[in-house]
C-alpha positions in Angstrom: 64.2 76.5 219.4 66.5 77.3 222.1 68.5 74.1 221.4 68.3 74.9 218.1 70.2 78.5 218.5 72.5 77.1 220.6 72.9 74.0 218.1 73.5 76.8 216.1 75.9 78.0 218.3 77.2 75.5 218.3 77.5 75.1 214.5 79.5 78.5 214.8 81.9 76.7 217.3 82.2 74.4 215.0 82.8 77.0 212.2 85.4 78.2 214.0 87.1 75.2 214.4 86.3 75.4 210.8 88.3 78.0 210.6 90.7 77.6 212.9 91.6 74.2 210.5 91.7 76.7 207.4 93.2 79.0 209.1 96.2 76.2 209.6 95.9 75.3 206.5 96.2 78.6 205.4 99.6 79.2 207.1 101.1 76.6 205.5 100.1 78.7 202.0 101.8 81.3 204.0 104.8 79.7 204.8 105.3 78.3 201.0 104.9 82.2 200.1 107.7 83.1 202.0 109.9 80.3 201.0 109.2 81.3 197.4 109.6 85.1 198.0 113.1 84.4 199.7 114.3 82.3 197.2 113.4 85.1 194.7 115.1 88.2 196.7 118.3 85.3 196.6 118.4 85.2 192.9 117.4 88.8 192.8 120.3 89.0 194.2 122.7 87.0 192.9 121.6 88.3 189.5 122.1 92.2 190.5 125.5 91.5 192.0 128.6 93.3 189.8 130.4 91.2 187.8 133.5 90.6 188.5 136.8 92.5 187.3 138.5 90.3 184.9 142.3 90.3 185.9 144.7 90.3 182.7 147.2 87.8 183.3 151.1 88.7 184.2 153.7 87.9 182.0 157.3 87.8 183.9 160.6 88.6 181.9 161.2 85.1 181.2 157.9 84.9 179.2 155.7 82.9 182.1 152.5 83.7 183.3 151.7 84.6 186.7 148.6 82.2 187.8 147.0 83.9 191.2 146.9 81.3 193.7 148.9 79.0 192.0 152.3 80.8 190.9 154.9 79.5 193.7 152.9 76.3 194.3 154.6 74.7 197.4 155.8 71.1 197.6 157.1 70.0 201.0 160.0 68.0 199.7 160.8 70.0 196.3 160.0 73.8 197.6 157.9 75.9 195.4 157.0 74.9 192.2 157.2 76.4 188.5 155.1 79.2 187.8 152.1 78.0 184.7 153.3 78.4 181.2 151.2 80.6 179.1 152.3 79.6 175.4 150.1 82.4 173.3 152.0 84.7 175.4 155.4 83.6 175.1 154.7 82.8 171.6 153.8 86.6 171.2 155.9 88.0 173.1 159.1 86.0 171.2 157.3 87.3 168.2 157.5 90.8 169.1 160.6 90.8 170.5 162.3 89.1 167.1 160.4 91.9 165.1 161.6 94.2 167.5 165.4 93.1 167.1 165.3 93.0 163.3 166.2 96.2 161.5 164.0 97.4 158.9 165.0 97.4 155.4 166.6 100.4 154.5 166.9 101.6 158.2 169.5 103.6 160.0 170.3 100.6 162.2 170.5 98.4 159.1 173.0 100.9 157.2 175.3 101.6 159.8 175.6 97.8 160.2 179.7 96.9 160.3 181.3 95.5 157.7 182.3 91.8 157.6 185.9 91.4 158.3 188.0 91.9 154.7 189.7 88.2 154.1 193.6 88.1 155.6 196.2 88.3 153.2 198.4 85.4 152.3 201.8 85.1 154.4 204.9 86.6 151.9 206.9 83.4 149.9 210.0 83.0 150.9 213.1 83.6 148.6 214.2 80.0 148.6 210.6 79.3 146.6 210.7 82.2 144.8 214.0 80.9 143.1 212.7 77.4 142.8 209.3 79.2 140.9 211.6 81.0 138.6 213.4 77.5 137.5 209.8 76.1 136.9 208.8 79.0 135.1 211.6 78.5 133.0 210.9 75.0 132.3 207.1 75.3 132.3 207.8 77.8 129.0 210.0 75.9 127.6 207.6 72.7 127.3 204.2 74.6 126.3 205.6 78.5 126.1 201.8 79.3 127.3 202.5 82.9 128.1 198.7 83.6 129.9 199.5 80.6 132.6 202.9 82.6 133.0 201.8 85.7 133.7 198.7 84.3 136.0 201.5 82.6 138.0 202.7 86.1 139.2 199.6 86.8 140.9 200.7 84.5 143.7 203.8 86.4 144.7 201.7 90.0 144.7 201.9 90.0 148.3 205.4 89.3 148.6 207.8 92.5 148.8 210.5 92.2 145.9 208.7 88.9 144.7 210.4 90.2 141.1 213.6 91.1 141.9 214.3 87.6 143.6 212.8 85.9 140.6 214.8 87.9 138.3 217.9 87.7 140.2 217.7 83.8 139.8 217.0 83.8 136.4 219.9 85.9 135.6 222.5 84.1 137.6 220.9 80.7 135.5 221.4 82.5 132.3 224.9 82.8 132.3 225.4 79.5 133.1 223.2 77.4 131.5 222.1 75.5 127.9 221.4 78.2 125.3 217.9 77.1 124.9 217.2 77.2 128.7 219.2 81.2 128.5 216.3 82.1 125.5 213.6 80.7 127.7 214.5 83.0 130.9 214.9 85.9 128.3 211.4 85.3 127.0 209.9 84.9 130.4 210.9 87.6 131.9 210.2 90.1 128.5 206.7 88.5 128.7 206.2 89.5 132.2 207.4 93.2 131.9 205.7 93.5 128.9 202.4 92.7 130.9 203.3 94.6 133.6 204.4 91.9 136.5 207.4 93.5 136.4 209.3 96.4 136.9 212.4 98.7 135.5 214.0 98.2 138.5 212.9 94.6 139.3 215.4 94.1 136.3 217.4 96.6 136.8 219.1 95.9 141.0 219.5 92.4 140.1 221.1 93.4 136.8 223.6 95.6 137.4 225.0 92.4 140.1 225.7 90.6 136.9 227.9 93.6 135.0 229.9 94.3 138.1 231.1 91.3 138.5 231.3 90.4 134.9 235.1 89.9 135.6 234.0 86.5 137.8 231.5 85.6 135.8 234.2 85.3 133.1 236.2 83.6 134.7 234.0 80.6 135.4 232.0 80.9 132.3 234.2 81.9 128.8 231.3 83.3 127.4 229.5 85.2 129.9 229.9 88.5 128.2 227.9 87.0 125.3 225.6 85.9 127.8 225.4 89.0 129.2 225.0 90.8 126.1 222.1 88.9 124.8 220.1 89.8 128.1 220.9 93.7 127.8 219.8 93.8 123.9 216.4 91.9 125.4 216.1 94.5 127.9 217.2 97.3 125.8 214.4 96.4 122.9 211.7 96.2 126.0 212.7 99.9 127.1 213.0 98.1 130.7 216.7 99.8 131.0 218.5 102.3 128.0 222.1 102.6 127.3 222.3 105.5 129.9 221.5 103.2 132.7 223.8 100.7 131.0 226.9 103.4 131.1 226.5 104.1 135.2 226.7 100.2 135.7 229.8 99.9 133.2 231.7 102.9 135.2 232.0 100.9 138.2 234.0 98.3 136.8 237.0 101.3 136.1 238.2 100.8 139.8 239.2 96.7 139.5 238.3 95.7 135.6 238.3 98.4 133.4 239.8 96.7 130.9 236.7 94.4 130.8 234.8 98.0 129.8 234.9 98.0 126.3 234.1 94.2 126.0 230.6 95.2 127.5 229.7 97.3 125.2 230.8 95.7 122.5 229.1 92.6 123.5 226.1 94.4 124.0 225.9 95.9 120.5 226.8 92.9 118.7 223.6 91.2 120.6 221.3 94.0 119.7 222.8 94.2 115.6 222.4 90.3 115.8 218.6 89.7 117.6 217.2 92.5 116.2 218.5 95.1 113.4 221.8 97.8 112.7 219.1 100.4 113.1 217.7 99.4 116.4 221.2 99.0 118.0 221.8 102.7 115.9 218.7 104.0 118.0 219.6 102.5 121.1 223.5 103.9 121.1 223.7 106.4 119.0 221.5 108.7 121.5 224.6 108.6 123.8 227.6 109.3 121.6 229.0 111.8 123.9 228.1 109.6 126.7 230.2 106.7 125.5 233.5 108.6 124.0 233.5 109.8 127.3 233.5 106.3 129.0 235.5 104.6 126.7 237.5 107.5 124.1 236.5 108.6 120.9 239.1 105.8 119.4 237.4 102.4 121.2 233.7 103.9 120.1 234.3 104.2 117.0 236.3 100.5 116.5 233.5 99.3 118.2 231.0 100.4 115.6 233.1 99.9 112.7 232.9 96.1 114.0 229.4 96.0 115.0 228.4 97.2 111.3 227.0 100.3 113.0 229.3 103.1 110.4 
């Protein structure tokens, strides 16, 4: 029995063993434990770490982007590199900044706006084509006497100081030396073009008086200047562009070299108006200035010269 207690004993020896073997065996349950609970304080971890703060990117004045860690990328041979493109951004930023530079309608900005330039004005003609324009204007009237494309042609010389008087000073020194039908067509053109207001009194006028100044040399190389001369007064006369006043003051400078030539004007001039147009238009015209004309010429020349004209 004896044996048997210490057999049993020895059974507890051997229990012990026993469990000294579980007991390794139970450390290595302990040591997967551990493993398992350090793996979970790791995620733990991980998963209660702050988030990190999210950087807005950098956009430059020339519309890049500023990459950290990669703007300025070095290369040995080349130096630093271009800085990463960020094409919403620069697409934006364009976008804004054309917005931005446009005025709104209606705006202050958009109201004061200056003015387009006004368009330069055309260089003056000279006076060797304004005399060549009045020949063709003569002969343009003559072949289709199409008095609007006459009167347009005037606009072209508005810019041109004393456009008119050059052109009328040519046509007069042509009408006293010319074909009669040629003289009628400067008389019509230049009626037609006062008439419609491309010319003026005195556009006629300075040019005119030339031609009854020096009536005397006019004579002298055409016979029948006077008549000439006559026809354009009456013309001017039955326009209203000059009166028989005006027609007096240009007659009195002829009393220092050619006064004889005085009385031939007149007449001339009366004859033109009785003969064109009517006694009692050339009666309106000159009798107005009776006193006027005895003066310039004596009672006794006036009144021959309206006995001939048919005026008394």
């Amino acid at each position: 029995m004896n044996q048997g207690y210490r057999g049993g004993g020895g059974g507890r020896g051997r229990g012990a063993h026993g469990r000294g073997g579980r007991g390794g065996s139970g450390d290595y349950r302990n040591d997967d434990r551990d493993n398992r609970r350090s793996s979970y304080d790791v995620s733990s971890t991980n998963r209660s770490r702050a988030p990190k703060e999210r950087v807005e990117p950098k956009i430059d004045r020339d519309g890049f982007t500023e990459v950290s860690g990669k703007a300025g990328v070095t290369n040995s041979r080349y130096g630093p590199g271009p800085s990463l493109l960020s094409r919403d951004s620069k697409n934006n930023n364009s976008s804004k900044d054309n917005r931005q530079s446009r005025p709104a309608p209606g705006s202050s900005q958009e109201s004061h706006r200056e003015p387009s330039p006004p368009p330069q004005k055309p260089e003056p003609v000279s006076d060797e084509k304004l005399k060549l324009r009045a020949k063709n204007m003569m002969s343009e009237y003559m072949q289709e006497e199409n008095e609007k494309e006459l009167i347009l042609s005037m606009d072209d010389f508005k810019f041109t100081p004393n456009a008119g008087q050059v052109i009328v000073q040519a046509s007069v020194d042509m009408a006293i030396d010319c074909k009669e039908a040629e003289r009628e067509a400067i008389i019509s053109v230049i009626s037609i073009l006062y008439r419609n207001g491309k010319l003026t009194s005195d556009d006629i006028g300075t040019p005119f008086a030339d031609i009854i100044e020096f009536i005397d040399s006019f004579v002298v190389d055409s016979p029948r200047a006077m008549e000439y001369m006559g026809d354009l007064m009456a013309e001017f006369l039955h326009i209203k562009a000059l009166d028989v006043k005006w027609l007096c003051e240009q007659a009195k400078k002829l009393e220092e070299f050619s006064a004889h030539l005085i009385p031939r004007v007149f007449a001339a001039c009366v004859n033109s108006v009785v003969t064109r147009y009517s006694v009692d238009e050339a009666k309106a015209h000159f009798g107005q200035s009776t006193d006027t004309l005895i003066n310039l010429l004596s009672a006794e020349k006036w009144e021959e010269i309206s006995v001939q004209s048919g005026l008394k």
